[in-house]
N, C-alpha and C positions, 0 to 999 in steps of 0.2 A: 965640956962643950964651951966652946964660945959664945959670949952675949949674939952674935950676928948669926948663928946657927942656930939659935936659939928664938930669936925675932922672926928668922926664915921659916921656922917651924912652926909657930904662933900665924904666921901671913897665911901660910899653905892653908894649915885648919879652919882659919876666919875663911877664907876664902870657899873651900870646898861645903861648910858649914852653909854658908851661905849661898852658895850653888844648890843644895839639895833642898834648902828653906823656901826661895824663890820658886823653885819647880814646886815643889808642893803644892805652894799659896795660886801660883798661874792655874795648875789642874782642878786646885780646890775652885780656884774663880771660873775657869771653864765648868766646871760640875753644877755649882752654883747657878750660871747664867742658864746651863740647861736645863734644870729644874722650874729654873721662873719662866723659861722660856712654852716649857711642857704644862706647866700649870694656866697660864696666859691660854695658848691654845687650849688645851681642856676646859678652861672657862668659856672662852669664845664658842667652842664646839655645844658647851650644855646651854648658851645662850639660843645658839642656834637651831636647837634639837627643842627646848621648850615656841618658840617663835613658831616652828611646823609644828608642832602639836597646837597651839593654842588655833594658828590659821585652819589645822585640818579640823578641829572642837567647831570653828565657826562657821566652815563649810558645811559642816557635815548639820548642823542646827540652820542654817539656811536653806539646805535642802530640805530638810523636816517642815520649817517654817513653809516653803515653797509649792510644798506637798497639800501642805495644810490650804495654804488659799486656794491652791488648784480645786480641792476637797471641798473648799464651802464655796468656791464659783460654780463648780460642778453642781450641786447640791442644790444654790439660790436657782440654777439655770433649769434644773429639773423640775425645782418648784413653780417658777413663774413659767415654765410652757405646760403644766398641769391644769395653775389657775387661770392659763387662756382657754384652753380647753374648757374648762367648768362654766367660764363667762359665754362660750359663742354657743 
């Protein structure tokens, strides 16, 4: 063979070598970004998911709380038209 058929052959190789390396590493970095991409979202999301539970926890204790004053308004208001009763 000659040295220049022999350089051609060595070019072709680096080159194709190098075409199938780049593809790779682009797919592996597309892969890459969608994985941080899906992990980001799934954080965002279980941010999101504790945020309503904690709001619906305080809701739902406000209504108890709410329940409750109703419960001892009701209660003082039963008792103080008793002891007017007992005064007149």
């Amino acid at each position: 063979m000659h040295s220049s058929t022999i350089v051609a052959s060595i070019i072709v190789l680096i080159a194709i070598a190098t075409k199938h390396s780049s593809v790779a590493t682009h797919d592996s970095y597309i892969q890459a970004s969608r994985r941080r991409g899906d992990a980001y979202n799934y954080n965002k999301n279980q941010q999101r998911n504790m945020f309503l539970r904690r709001l619906a926890q305080q809701l739902l204790e406000d209504e108890d709380s709410d329940e409750n004053l109703r419960s001892a308004a009701w209660k003082r208001d039963a008792t103080a038209s008793a002891s007017r009763k007992f005064l007149h």
